[in-house]
N, CA and C atoms as a LAMMPS dump frame, in Angstrom:
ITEM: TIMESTEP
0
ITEM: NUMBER OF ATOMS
339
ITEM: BOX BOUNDS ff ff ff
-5.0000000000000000e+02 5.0000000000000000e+02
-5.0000000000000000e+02 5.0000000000000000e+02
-5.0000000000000000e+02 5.0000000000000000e+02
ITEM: ATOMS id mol type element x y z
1 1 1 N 256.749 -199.833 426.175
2 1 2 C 256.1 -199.835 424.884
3 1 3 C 254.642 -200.288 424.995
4 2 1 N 254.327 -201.603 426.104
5 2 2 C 252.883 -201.914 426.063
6 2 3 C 252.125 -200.962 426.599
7 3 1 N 252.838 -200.161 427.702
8 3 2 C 252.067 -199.067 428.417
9 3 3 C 251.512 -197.84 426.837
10 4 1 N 252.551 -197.375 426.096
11 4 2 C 251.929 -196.741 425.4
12 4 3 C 250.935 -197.22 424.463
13 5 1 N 250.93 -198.4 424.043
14 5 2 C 250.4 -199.008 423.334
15 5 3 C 248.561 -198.723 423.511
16 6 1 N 248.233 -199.321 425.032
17 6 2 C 247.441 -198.988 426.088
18 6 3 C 246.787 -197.469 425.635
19 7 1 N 247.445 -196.155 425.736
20 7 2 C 247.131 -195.18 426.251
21 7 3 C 247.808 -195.051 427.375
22 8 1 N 248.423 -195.289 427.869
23 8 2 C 248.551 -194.415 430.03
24 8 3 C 249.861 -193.29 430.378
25 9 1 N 249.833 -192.966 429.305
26 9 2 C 250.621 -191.177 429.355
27 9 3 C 251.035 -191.238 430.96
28 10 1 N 249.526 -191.074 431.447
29 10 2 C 249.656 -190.813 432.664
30 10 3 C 251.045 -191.74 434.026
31 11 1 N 250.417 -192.725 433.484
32 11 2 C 251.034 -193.881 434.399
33 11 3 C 252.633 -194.106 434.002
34 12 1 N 252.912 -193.756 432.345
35 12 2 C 254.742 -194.146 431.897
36 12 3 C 255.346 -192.437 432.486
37 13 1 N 254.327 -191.453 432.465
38 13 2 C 255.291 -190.208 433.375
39 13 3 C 255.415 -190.493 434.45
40 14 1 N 254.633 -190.671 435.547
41 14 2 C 254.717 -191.38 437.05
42 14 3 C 255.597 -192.003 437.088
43 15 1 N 255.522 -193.342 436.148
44 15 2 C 256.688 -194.257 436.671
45 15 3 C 258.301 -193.622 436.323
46 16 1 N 258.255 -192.874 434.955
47 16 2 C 259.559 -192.258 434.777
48 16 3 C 260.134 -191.095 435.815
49 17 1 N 259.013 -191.045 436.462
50 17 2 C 259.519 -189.779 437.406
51 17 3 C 259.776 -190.244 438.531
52 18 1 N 259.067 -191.411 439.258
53 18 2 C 259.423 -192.14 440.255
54 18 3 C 261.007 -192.81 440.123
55 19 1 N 261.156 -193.559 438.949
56 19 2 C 262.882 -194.433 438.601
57 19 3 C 263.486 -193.075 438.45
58 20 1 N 263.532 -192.283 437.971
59 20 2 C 264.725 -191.31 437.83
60 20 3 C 265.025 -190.704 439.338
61 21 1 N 264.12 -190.454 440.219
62 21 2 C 263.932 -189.925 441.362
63 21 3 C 265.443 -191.232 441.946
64 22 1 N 264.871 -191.902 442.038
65 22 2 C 265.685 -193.624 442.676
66 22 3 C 267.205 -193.636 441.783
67 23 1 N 267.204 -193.021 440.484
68 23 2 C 268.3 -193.012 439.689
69 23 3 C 268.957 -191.788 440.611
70 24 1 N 268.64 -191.235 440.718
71 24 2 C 269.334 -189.986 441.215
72 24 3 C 270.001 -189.769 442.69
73 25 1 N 269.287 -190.714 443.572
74 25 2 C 269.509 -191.257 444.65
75 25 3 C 270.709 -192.091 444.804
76 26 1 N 270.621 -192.983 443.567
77 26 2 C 271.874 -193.542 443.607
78 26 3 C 272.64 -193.172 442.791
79 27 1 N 272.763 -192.172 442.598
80 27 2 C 274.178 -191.442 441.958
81 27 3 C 274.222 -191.488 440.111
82 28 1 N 273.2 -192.135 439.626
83 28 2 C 273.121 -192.863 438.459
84 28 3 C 272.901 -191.575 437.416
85 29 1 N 272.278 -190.472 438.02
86 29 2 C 272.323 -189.059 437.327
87 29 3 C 273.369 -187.477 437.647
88 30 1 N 273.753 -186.957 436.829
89 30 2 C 274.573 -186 437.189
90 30 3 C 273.712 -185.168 438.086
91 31 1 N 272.804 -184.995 438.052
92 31 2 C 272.033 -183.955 438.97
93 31 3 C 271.371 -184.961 440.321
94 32 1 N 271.341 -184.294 441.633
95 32 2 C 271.083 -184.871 442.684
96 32 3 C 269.556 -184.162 443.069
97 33 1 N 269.079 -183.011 443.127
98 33 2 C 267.794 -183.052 443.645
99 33 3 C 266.963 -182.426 442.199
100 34 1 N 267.068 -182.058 441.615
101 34 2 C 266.686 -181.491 440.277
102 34 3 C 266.542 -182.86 439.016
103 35 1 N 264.91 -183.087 438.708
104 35 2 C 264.716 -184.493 438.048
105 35 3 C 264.957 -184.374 436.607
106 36 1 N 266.33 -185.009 436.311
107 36 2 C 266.6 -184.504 435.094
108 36 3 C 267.749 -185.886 434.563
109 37 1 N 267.668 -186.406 433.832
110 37 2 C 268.087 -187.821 433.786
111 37 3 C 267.913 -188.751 432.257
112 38 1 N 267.892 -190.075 432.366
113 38 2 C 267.536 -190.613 430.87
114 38 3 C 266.34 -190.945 431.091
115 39 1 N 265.468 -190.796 432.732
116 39 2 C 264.413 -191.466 431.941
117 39 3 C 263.224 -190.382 432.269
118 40 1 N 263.512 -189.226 432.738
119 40 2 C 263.004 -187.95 432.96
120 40 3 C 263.434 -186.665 432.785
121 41 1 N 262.886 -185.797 432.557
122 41 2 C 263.488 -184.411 432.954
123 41 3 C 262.175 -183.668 432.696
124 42 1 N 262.541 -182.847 434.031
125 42 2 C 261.44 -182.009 434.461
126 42 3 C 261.525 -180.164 434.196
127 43 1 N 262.845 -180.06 433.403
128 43 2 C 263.238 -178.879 432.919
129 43 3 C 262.024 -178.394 431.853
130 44 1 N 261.345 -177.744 432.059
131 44 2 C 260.44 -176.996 431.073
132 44 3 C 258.864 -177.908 430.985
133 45 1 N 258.622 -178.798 432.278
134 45 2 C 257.707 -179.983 432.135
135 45 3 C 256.503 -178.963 432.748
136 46 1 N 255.539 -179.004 432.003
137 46 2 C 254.601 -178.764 433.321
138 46 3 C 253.603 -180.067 433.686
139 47 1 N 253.182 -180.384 435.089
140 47 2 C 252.331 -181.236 435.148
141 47 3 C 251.17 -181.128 434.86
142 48 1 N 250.77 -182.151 433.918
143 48 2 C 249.496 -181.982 433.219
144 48 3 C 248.028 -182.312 433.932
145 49 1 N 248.268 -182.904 435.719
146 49 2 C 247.531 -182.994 436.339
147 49 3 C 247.807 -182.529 438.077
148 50 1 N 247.084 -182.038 438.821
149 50 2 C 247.1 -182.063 439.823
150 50 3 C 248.22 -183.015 441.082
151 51 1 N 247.327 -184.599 440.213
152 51 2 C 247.807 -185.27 440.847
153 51 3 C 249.624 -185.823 440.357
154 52 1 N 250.015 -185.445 439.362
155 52 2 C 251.312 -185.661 439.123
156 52 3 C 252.187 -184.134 439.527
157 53 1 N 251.215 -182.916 439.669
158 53 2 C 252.035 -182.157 440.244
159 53 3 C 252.396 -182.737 442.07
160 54 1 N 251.656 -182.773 442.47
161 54 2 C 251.463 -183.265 443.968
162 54 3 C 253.108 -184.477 443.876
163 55 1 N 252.622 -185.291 442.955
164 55 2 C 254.045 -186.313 442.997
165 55 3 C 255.639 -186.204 442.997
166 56 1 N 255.258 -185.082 441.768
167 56 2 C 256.985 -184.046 441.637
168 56 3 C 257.535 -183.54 442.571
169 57 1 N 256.177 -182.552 442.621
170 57 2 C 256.8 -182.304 444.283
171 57 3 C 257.531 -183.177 445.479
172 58 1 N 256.625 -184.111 445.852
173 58 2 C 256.809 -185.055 447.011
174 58 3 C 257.976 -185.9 446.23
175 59 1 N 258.449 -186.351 445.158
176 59 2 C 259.659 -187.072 444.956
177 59 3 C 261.174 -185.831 445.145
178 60 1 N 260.934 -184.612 444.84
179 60 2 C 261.626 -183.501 444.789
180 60 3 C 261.675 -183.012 446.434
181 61 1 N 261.047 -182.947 447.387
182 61 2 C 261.481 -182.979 448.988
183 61 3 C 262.212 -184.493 448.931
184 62 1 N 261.44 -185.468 448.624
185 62 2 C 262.213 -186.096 449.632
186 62 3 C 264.066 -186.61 448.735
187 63 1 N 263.957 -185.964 447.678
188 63 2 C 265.752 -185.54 447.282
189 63 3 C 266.369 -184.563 448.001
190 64 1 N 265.763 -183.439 448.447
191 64 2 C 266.161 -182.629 448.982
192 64 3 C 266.771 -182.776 450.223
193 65 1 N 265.618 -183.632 451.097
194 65 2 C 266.252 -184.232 452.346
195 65 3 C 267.093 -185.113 452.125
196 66 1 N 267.58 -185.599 451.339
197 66 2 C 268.423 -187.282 451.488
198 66 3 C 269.504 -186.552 451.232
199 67 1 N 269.763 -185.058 450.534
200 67 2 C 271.029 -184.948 449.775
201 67 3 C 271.338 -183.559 450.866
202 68 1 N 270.302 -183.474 452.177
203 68 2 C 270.72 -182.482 452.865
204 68 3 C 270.389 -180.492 452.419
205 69 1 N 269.547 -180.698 451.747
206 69 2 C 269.044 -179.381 451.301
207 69 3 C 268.278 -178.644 452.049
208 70 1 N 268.174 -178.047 452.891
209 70 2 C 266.781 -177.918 453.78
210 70 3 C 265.853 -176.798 453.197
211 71 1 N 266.822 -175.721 452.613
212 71 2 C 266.221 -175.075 452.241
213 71 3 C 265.444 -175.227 451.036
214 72 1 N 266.573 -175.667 450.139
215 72 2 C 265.254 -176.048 448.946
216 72 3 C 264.097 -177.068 449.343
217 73 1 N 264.307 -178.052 450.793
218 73 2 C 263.079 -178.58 450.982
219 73 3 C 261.939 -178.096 451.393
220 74 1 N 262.227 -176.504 451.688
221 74 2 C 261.037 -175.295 452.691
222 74 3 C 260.771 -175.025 451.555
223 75 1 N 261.46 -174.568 450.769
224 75 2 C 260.898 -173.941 449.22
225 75 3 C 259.341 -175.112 448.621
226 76 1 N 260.146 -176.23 448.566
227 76 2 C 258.976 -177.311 448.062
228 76 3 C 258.419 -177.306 448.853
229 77 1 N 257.935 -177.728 450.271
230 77 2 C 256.884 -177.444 451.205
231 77 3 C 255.989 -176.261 451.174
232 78 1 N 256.618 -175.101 450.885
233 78 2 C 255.61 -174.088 450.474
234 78 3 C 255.158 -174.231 449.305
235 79 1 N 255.35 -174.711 448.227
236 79 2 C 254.858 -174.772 446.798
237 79 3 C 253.993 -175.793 447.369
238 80 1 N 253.877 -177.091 447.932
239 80 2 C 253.172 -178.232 448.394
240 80 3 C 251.59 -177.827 449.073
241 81 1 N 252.274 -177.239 450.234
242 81 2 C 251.305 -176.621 451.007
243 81 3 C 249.64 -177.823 451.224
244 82 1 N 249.181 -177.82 451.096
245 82 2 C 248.207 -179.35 451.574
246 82 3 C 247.635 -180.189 450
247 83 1 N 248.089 -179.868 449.269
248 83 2 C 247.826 -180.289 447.77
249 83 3 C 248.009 -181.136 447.723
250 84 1 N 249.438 -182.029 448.594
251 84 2 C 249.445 -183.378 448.361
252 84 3 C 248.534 -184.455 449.411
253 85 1 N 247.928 -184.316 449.991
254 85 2 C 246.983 -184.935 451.167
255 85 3 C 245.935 -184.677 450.18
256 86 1 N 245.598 -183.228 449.917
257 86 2 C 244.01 -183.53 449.322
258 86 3 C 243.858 -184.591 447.685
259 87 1 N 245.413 -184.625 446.901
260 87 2 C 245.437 -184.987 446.02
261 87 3 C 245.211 -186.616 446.011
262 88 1 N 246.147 -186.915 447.06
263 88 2 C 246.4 -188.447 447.472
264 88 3 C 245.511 -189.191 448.85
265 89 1 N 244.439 -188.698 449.238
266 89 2 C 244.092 -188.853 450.305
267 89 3 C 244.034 -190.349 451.195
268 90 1 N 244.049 -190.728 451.749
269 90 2 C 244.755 -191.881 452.595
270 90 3 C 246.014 -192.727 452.483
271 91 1 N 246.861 -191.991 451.439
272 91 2 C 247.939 -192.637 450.702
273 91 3 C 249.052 -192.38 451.906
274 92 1 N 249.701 -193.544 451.702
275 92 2 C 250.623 -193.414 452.957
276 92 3 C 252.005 -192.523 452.49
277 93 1 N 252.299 -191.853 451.55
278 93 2 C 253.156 -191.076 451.178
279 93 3 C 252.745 -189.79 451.941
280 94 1 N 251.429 -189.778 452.831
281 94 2 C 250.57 -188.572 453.396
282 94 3 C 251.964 -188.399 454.831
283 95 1 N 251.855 -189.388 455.651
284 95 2 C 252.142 -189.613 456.604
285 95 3 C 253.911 -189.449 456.049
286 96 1 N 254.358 -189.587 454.784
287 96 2 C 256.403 -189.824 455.169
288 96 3 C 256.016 -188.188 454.464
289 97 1 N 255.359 -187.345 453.987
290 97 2 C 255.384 -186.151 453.617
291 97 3 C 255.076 -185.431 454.875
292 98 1 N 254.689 -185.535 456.016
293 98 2 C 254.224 -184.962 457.194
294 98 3 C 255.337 -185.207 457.947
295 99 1 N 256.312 -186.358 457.635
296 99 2 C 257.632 -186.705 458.598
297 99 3 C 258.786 -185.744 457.881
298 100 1 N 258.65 -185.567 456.63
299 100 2 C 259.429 -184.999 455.712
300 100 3 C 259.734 -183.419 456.317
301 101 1 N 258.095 -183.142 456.095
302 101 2 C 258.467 -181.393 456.683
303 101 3 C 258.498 -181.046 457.907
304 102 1 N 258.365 -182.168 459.081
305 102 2 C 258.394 -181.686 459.689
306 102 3 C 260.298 -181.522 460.769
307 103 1 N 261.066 -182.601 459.751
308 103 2 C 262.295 -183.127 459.895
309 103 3 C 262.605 -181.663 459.111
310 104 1 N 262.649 -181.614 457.999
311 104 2 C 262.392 -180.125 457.492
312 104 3 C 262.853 -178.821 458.293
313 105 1 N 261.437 -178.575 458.933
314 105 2 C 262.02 -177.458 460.096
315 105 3 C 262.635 -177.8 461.17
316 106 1 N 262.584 -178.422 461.382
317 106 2 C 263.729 -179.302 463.371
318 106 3 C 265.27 -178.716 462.285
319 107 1 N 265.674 -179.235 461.018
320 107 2 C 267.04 -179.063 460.989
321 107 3 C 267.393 -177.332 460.892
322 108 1 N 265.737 -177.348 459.882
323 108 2 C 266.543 -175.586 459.348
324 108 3 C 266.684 -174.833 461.043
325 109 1 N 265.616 -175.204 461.77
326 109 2 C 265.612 -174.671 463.431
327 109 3 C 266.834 -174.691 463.817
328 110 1 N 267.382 -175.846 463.925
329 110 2 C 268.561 -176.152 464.492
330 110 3 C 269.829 -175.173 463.586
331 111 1 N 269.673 -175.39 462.308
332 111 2 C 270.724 -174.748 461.58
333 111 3 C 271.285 -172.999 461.996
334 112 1 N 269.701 -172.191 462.261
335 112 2 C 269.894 -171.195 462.506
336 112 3 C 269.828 -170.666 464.089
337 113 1 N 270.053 -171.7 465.115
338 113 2 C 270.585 -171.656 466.161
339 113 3 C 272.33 -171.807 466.64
């Protein structure tokens, strides 16, 4: 409530998209990689900035990997493509998004061997 109070749109979507991400992780939402929950849903959302698209994304791989998706995690890696480095630049989410895809292809590699 103080956040809206404030103004920071910006900052109560982030954070709702970050806890639902963590809700979903732990089982706390019916849906596992798709952000859709009590304290988000991304069904019909568009991001109203760059930098919160860059975030969706990167919370949406790394569901993908935890819940074993690989493919929908290639799907988000191509929608990603370097948007989130230029968006976030020295942010250390740079470096677990570079571990992300690249764990990414090693499995799908492996899968189709």
């Amino acid at each position: 409530a103080l956040m809206e109070e404030m103004g920071e749109g910006n900052r109560i979507r982030f954070s709702r998209l970050c806890c639902q991400s963590i809700l979903n992780l732990m089982g706390k939402s019916s849906e596992t990689v798709l952000l859709k929950g009590d304290l988000f849903d991304s069904e019909g959302w568009v991001p109203p900035t760059e930098l919160q698209k860059t975030a969706y994304l990167f919370w949406r791989l790394n569901l993908f990997i935890f819940f074993s998706d690989y493919e929908g995690a290639s799907e988000v890696i191509s929608l990603m493509g370097d948007s989130h480095r230029k968006a976030n630049p020295g942010m250390f989410t740079n470096q677990i998004g570079a571990f992300a895809r690249g764990l990414t292809f090693y499995k799908m590699a492996r899968q189709s061997s």
